[in-house]
N, C-alpha and C positions, 0 to 999 in steps of 0.2 A: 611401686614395685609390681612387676605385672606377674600373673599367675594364674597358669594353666591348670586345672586340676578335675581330673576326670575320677568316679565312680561309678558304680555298678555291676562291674564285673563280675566272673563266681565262676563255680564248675554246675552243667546243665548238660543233662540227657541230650542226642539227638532229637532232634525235631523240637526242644523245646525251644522256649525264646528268653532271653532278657533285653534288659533297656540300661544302655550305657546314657551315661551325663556329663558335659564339658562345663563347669563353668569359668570367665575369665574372667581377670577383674586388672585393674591396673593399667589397662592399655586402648590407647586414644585411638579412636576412630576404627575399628575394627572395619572387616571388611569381610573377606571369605574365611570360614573356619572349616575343618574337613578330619577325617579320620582317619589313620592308616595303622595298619596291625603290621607284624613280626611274628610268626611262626616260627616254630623249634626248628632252625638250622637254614631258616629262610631270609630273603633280604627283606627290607618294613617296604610293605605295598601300601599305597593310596586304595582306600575303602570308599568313600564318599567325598562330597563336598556342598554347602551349602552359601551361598551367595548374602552378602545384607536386606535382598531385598527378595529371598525367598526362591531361589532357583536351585536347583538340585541335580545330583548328579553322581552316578554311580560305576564302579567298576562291573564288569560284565562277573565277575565272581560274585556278588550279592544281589543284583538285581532283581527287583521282585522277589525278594525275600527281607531286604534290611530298608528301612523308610528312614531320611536324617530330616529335625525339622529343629526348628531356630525360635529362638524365644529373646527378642531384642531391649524389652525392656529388663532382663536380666543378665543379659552375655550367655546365657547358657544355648549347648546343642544337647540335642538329644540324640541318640541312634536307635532304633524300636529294631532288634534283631529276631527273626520269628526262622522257624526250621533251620534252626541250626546242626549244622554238621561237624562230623570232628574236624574235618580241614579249615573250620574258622575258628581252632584253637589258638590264638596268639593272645600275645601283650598287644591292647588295644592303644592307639594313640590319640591328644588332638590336637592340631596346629591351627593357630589363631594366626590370621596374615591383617595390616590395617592396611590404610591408602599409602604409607611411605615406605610399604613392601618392606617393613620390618615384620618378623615371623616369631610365634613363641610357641614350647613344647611343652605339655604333659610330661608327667612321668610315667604311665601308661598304666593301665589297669588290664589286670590275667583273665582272660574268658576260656576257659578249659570246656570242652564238647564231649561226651564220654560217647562212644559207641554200644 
């Protein structure tokens, strides 16, 4: 049974940071895993993404602010989010893709940004 399950999320001051966590388990050969949020009233954007074999890669909204990094002998992502602003208030996501481009979903964890 495969499963997406993210934590860390919370409500945090501007400018502060947290560190969201993916880990997956159930699903054969994993491939690229990636992040995307949903903001209040917004469509779910692509945040990040990172590759199996460590390549990275970012929306121009986070860059140089959110760092994604991969830890393979556990399935897990991390996302290290630092100056955060209210507009990266969303339900956070994370999508596991393998080599047979089958895909799995989180059920999202709430990152609330206060002003």
């Amino acid at each position: 049974q495969v499963q997406v399950v993210e934590s860390g999320g919370g409500l945090v001051q501007a400018g502060g940071s947290l560190r969201l966590s993916c880990a997956v388990s159930g699903f054969l050969r994993i491939s690229d895993i990636a992040w995307h949020r949903q903001g209040p009233g917004k469509q779910r954007e692509w945040v990040a993404r990172v590759t199996r074999t460590g390549v990275r890669m970012y929306s121009d909204s986070v860059k140089g602010r959110f760092t994604i990094s991969r830890d393979n002998a556990v399935n897990t992502v991390y996302l290290q989010m630092n100056n955060l602003k209210p507009e990266d208030t969303a339900i956070y996501y994370c999508n596991a893709q393998n080599i047979y481009s089958a895909d799995a979903w989180g059920q999202g964890t709430q990152v609330t940004v206060s002003s």
